[in-house]
Structure formats: C-alpha cells, structure tokens
VOLUMMI-431544 format. One record per atom (N, C-alpha, C, CB): residue in one letter; chain; atom name; x, y, z. Coordinates in nm, 3 decimals, always signed. Glycine has a CB too. Layout:
<nodes>
A, A, CA, X, Y, Z $
...
</nodes>
This chain:
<nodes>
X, A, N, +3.257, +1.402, +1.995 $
X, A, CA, +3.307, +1.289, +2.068 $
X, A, C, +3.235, +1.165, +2.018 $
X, A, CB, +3.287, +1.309, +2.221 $
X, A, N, +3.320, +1.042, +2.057 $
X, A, CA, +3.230, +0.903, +1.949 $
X, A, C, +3.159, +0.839, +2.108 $
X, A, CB, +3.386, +0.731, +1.826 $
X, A, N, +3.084, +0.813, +2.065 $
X, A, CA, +2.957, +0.707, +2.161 $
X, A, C, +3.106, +0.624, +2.277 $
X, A, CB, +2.830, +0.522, +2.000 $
X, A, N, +3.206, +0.543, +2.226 $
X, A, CA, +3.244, +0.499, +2.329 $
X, A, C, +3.332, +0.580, +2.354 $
X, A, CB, +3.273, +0.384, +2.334 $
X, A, N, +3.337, +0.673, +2.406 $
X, A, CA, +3.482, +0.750, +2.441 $
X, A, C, +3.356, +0.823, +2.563 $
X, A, CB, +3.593, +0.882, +2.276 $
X, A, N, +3.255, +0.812, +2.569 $
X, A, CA, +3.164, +0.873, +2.635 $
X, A, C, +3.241, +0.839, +2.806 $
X, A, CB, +2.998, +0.807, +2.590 $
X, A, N, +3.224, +0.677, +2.808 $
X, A, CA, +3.192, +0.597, +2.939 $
X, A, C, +3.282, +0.665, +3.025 $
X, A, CB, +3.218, +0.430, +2.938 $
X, A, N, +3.393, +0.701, +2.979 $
X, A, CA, +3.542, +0.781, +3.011 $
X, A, C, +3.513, +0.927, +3.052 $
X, A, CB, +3.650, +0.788, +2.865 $
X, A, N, +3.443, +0.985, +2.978 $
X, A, CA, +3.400, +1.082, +3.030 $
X, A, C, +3.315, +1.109, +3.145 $
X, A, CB, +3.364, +1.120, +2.956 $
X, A, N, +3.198, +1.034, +3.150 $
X, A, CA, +3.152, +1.044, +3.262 $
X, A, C, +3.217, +0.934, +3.390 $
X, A, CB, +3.012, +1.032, +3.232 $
X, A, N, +3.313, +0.916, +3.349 $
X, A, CA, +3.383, +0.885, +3.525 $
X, A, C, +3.460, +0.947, +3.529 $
X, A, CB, +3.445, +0.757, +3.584 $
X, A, N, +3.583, +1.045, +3.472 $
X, A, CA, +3.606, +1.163, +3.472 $
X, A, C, +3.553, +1.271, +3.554 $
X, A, CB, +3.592, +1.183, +3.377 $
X, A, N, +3.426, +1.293, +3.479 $
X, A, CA, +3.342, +1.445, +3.537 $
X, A, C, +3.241, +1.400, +3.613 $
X, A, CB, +3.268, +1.552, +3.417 $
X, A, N, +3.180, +1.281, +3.667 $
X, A, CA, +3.086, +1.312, +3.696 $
X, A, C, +3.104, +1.234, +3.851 $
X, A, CB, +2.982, +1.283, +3.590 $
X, A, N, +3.069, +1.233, +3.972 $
X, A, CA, +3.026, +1.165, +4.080 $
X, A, C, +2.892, +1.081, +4.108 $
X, A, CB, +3.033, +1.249, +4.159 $
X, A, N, +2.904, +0.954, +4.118 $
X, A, CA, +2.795, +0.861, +4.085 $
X, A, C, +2.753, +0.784, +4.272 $
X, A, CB, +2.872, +0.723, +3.939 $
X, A, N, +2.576, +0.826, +4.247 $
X, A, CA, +2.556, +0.800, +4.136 $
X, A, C, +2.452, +0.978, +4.144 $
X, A, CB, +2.488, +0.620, +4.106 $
X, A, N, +2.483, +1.066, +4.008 $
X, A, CA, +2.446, +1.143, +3.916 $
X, A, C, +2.305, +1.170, +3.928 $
X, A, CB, +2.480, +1.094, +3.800 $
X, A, N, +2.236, +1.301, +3.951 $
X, A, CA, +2.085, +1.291, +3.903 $
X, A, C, +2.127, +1.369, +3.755 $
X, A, CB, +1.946, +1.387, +4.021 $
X, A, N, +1.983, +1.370, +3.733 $
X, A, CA, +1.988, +1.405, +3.560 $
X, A, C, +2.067, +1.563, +3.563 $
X, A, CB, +1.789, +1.419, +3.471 $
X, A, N, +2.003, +1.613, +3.645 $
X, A, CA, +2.026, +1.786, +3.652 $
X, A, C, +2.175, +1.779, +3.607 $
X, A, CB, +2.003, +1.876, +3.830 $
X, A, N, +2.274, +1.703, +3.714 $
X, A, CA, +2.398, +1.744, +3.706 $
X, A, C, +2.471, +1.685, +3.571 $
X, A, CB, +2.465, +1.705, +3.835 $
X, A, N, +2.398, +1.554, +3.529 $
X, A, CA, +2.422, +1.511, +3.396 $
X, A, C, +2.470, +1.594, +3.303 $
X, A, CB, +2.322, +1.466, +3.348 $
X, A, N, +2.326, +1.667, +3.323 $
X, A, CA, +2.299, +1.781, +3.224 $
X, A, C, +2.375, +1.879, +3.196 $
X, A, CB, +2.205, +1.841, +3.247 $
X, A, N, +2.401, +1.936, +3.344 $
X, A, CA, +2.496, +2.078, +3.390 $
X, A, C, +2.626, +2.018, +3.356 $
X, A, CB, +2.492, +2.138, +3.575 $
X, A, N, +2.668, +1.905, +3.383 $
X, A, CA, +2.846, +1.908, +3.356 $
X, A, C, +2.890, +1.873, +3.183 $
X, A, CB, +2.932, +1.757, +3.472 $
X, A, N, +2.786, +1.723, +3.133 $
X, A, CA, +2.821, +1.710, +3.056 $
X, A, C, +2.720, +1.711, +2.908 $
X, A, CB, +2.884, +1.627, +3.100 $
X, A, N, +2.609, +1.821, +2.980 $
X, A, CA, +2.487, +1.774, +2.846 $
X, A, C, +2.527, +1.863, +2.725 $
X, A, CB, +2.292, +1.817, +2.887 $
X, A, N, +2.648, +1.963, +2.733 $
X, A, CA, +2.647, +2.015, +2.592 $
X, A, C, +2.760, +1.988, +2.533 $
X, A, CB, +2.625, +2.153, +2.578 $
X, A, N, +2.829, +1.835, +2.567 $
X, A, CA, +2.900, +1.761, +2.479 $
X, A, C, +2.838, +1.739, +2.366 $
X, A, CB, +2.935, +1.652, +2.527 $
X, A, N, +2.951, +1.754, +2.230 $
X, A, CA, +2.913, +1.646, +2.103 $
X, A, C, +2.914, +1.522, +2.092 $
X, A, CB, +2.975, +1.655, +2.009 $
X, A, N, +2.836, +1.432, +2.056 $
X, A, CA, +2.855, +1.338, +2.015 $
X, A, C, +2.886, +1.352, +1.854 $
X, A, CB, +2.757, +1.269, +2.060 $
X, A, N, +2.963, +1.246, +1.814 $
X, A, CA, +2.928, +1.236, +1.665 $
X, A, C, +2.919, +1.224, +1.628 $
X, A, CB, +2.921, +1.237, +1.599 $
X, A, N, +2.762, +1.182, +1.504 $
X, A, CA, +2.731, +1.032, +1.442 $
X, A, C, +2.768, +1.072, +1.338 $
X, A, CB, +2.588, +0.958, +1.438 $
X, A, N, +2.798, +0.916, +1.279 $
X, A, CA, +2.846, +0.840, +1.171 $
X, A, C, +2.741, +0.891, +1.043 $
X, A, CB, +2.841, +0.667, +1.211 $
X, A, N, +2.616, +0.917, +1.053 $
X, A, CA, +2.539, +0.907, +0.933 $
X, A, C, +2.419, +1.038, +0.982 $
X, A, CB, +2.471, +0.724, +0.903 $
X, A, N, +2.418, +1.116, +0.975 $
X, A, CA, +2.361, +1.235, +1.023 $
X, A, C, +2.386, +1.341, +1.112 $
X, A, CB, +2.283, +1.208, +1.056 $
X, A, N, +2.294, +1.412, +1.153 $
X, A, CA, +2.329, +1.497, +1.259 $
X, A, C, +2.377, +1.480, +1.370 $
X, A, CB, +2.257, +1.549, +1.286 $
X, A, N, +2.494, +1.551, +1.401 $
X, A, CA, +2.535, +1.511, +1.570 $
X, A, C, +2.413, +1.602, +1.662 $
X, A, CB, +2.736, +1.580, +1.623 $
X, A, N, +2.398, +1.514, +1.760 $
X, A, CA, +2.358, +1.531, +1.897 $
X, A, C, +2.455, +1.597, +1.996 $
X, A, CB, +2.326, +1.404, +1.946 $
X, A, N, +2.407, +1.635, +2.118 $
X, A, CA, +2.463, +1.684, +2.241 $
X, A, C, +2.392, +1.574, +2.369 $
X, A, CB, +2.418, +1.864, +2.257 $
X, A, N, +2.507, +1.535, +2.421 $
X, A, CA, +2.444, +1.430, +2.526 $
X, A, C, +2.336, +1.473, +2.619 $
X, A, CB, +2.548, +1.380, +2.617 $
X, A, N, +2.293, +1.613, +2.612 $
X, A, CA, +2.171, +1.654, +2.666 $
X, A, C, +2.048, +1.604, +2.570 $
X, A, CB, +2.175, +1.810, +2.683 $
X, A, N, +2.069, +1.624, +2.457 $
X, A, CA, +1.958, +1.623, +2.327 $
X, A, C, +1.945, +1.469, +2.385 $
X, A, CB, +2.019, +1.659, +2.124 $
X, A, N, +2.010, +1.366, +2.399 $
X, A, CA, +2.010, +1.181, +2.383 $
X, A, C, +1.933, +1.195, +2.562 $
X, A, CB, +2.244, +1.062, +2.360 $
X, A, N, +1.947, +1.237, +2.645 $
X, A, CA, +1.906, +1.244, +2.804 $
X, A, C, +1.779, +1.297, +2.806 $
X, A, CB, +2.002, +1.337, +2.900 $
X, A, N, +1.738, +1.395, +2.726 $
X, A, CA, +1.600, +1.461, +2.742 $
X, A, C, +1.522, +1.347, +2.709 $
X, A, CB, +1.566, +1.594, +2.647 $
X, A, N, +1.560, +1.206, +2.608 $
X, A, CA, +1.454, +1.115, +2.577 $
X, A, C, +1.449, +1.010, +2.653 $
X, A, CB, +1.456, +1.072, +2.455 $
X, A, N, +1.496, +1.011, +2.786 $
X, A, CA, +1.472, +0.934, +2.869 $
X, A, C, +1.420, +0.972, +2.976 $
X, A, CB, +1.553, +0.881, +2.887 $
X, A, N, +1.341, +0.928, +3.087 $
X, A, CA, +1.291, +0.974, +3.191 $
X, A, C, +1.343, +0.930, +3.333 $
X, A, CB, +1.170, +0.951, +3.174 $
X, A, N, +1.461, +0.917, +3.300 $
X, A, CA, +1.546, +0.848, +3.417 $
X, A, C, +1.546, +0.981, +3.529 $
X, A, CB, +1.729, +0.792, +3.358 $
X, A, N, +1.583, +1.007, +3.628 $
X, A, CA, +1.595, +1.106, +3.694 $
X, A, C, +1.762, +1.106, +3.805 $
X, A, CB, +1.446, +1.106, +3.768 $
X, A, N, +1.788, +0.929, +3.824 $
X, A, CA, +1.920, +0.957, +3.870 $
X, A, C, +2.004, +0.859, +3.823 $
X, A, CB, +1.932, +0.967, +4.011 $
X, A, N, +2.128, +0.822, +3.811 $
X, A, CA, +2.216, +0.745, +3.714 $
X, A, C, +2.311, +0.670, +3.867 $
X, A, CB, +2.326, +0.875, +3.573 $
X, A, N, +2.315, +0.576, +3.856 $
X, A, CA, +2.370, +0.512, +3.971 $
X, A, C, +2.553, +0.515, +3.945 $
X, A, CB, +2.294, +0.344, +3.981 $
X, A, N, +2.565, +0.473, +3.839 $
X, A, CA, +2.699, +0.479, +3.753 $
X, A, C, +2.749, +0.484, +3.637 $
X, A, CB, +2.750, +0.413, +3.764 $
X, A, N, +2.867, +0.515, +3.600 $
X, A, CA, +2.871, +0.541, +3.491 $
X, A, C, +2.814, +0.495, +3.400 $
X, A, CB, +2.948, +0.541, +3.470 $
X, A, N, +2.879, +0.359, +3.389 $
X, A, CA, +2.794, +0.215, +3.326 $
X, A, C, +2.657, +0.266, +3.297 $
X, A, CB, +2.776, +0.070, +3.446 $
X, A, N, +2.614, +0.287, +3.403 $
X, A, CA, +2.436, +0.286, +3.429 $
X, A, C, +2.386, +0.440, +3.272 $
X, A, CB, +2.385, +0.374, +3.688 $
X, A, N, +2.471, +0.530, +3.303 $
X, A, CA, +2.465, +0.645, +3.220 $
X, A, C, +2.499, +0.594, +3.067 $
X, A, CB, +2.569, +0.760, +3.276 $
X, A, N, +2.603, +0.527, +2.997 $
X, A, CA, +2.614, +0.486, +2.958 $
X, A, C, +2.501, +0.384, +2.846 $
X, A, CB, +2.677, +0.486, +3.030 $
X, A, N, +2.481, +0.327, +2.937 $
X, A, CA, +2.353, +0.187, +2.885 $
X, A, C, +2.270, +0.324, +2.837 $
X, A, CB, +2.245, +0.043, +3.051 $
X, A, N, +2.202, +0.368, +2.922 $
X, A, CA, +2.109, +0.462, +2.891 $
X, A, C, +2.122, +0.557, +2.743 $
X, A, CB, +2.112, +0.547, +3.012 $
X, A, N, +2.236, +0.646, +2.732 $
X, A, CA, +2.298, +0.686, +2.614 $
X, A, C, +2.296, +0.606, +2.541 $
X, A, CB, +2.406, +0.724, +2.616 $
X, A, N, +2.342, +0.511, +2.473 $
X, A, CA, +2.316, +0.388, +2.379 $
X, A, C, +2.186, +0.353, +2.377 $
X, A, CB, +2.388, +0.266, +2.414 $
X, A, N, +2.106, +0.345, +2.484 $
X, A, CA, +1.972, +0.309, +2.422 $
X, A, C, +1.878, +0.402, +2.357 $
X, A, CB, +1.900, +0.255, +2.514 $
X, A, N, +1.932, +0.545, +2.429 $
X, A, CA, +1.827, +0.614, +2.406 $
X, A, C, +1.934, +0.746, +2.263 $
X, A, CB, +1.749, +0.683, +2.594 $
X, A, N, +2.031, +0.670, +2.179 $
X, A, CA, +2.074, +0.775, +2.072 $
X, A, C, +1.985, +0.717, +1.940 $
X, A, CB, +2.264, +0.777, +2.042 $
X, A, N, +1.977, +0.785, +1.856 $
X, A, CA, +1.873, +0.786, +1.730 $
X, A, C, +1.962, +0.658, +1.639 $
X, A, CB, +1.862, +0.976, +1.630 $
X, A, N, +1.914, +0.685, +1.504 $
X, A, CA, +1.924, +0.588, +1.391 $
X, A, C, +2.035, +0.643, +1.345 $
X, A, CB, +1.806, +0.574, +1.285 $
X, A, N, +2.069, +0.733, +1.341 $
X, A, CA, +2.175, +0.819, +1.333 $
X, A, C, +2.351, +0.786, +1.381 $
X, A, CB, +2.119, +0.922, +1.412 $
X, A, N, +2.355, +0.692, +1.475 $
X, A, CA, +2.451, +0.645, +1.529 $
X, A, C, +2.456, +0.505, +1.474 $
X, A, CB, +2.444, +0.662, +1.665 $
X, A, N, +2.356, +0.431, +1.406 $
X, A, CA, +2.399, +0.297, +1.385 $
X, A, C, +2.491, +0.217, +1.276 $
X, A, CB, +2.298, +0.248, +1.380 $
X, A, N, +2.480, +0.312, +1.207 $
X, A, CA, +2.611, +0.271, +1.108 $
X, A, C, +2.527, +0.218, +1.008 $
X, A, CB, +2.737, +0.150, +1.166 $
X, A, N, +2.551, +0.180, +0.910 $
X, A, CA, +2.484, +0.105, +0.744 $
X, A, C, +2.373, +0.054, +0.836 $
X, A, CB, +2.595, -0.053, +0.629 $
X, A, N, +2.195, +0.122, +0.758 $
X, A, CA, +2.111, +0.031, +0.819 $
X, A, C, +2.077, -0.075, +0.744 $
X, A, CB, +2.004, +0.086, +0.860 $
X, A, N, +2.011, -0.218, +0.774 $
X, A, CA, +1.967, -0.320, +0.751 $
X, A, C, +2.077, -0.371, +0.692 $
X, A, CB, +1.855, -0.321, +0.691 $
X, A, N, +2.241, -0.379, +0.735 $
X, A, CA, +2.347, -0.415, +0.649 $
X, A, C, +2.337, -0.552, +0.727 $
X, A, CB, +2.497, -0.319, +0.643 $
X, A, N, +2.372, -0.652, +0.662 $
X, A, CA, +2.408, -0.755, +0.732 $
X, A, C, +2.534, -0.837, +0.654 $
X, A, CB, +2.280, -0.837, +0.755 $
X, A, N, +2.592, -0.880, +0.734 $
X, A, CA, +2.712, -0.946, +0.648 $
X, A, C, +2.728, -1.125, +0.662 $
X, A, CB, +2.867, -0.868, +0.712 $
X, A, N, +2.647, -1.122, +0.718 $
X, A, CA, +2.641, -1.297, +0.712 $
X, A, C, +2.542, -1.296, +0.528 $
X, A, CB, +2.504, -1.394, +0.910 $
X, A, N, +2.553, -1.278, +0.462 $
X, A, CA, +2.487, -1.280, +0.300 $
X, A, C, +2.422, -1.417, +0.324 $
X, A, CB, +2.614, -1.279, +0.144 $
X, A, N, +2.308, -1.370, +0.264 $
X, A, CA, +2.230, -1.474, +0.207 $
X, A, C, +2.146, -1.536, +0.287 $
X, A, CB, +2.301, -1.563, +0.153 $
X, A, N, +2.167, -1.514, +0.473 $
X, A, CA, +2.047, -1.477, +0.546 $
X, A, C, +1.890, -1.393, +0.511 $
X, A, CB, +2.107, -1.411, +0.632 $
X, A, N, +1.797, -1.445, +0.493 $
X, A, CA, +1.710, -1.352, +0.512 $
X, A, C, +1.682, -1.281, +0.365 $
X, A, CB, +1.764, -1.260, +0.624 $
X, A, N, +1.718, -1.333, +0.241 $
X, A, CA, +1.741, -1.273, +0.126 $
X, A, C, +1.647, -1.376, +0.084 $
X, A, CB, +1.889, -1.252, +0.065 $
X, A, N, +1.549, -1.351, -0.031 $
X, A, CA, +1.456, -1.453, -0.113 $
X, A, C, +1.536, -1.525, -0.218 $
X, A, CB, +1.331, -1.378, -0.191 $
X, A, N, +1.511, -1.571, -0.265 $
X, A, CA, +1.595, -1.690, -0.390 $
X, A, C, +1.649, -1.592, -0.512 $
X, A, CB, +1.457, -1.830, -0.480 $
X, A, N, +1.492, -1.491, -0.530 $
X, A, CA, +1.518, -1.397, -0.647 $
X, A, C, +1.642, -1.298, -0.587 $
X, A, CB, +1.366, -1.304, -0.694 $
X, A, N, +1.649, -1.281, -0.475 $
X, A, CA, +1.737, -1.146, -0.466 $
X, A, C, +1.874, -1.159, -0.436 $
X, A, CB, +1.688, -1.054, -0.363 $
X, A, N, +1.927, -1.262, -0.496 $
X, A, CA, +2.049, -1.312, -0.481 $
X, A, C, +2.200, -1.212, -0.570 $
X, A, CB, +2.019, -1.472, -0.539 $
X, A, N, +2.143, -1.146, -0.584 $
X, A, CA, +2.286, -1.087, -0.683 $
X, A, C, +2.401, -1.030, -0.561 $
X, A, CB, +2.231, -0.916, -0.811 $
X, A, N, +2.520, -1.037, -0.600 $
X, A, CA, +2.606, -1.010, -0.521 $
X, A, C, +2.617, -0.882, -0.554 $
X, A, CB, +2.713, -1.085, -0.520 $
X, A, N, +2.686, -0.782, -0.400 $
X, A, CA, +2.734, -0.675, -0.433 $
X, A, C, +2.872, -0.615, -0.347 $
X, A, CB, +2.621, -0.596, -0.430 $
X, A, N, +2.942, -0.596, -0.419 $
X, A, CA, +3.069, -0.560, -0.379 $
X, A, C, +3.119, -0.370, -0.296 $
X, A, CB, +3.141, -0.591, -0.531 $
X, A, N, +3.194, -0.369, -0.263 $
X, A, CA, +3.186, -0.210, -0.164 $
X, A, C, +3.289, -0.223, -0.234 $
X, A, CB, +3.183, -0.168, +0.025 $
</nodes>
C-alpha cells in the first residue's frame, strides 16, 4: 500500500480515537511500499514511536509520516530549484 492511501484506511478500520494495541491488531501487518528500499509493515513504522493512543485518523497518519525511514522519500538531496546551494565549481548540468 502507498503512504497516502494509508489515511483511508485507517478511517475505514479503525475507531478513533485508537490505542496503539488496536493499531497494531487491525492494521499493523499492512504493507507499505517504498519507493527506494525495503517495504515496511505499519506495525514496523508504530513500534518507533511511543505514542500509546491516536486521537484520529489524521493524528495516526502525521505520526506514520513522521516516524517512516529514508526509504520512503524519494531521490535523496534532489532538489529542483538548480543552482540553489551548488558552489560556482559544481555547476555542470545534468539531464534524467
């Protein structure tokens, strides 16, 4: 499953607001599925937080996004505004 298709899910399955347990029990052995490494299970992304109850979805949500790896972020240090943040020497263009 992709990171935003999550929020849907847990207002779906879950009754808010959620302690972790039931998080866990209904929806922690969902896939997620990142873009650039190993997928996770929304239990694996919940164990690294120490939240204990989720008020709402939203609230579950934020949390999942903050607490998924490097793994979900897509091209790291990509930036597309060019030429931000680049030294004089490192100017060569590069095309995808």
């Amino acid at each position: 499953m992709r990171l935003p298709e999550t929020r849907d899910l847990f207002a779906r399955k879950l009754q808010f607001p959620a302690t972790r347990a039931t998080v866990l029990e209904t929806v922690g052995s969902t896939a997620l599925d990142a873009p650039s490494g190993e997928n996770k299970t929304i239990g694996d992304v919940i164990d690294r937080c120490e939240t204990d109850e989720f008020e709402s979805a939203d609230s579950l949500y934020d949390t999942l996004m903050t607490f998924v790896g490097e793994e979900f972020i897509g091209r790291k240090y990509y930036d597309d505004r060019g030429g931000i943040g680049q030294s004089h020497d490192d100017q060569q263009e590069v095309n995808f």
